[in-house]
C-alpha positions as CSV (number, residue, x, y, z in Angstrom):
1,X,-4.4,0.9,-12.5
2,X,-1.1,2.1,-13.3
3,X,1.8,1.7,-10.8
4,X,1.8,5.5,-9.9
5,X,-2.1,4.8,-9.0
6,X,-1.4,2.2,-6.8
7,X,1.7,3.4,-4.6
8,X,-0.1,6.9,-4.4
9,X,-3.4,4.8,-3.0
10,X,-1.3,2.7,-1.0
11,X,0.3,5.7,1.1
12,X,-3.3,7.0,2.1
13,X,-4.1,4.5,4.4
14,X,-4.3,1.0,5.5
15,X,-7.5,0.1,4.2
16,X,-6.1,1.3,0.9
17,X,-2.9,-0.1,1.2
18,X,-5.1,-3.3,1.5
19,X,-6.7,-2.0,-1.6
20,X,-4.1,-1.9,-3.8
21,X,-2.4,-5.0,-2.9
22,X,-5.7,-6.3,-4.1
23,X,-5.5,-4.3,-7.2
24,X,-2.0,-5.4,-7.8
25,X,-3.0,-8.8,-7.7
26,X,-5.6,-8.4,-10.5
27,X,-2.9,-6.2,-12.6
28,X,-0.6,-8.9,-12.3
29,X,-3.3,-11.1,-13.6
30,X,-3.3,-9.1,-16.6
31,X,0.6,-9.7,-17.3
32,X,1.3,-5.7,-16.8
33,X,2.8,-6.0,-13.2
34,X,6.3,-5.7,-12.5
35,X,8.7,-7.2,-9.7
36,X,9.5,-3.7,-8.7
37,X,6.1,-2.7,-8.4
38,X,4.9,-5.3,-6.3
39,X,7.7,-5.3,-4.2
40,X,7.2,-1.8,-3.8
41,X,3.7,-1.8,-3.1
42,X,4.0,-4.7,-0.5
43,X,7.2,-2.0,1.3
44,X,4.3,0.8,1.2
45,X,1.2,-1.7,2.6
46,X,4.0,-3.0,5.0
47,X,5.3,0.1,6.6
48,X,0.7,1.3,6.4
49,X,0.7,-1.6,8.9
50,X,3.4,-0.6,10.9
51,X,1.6,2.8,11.5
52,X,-1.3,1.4,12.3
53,X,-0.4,-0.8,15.1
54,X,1.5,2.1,16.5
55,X,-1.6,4.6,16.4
56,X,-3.4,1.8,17.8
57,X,-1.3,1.6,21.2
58,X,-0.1,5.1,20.9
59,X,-2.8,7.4,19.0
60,X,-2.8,9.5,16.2
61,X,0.7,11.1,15.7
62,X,-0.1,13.5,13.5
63,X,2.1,15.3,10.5
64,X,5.0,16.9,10.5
């Protein structure tokens, strides 16, 4: 997966957030990961996790 690939999955949810912090760790494996990207993708799974806990005690909040 490419680093557009895996910030775009990582903004749909937190399961996939999850899912491409996994992913990230198996690119990085490979030697094609950057420090940017995986900082950025941990921001993204971060702030998936944040939402989460809020819908939790609050509900859905829904768009815009």
């Amino acid at each position: 997966m490419d680093r557009n690939q895996l910030v775009k999955l990582a903004t749909e949810s937190l399961d996939d957030a999850n899912e491409a912090w996994e992913n990230l760790s198996v690119t990085k494996a490979s030697g094609s990961v950057t420090a940017h990207m995986a900082a950025e993708i941990f921001r993204v799974r971060v702030r998936q996790e944040e939402r989460y806990e809020r819908e939790r005690w609050n509900g859905p909040t829904g768009g815009d």
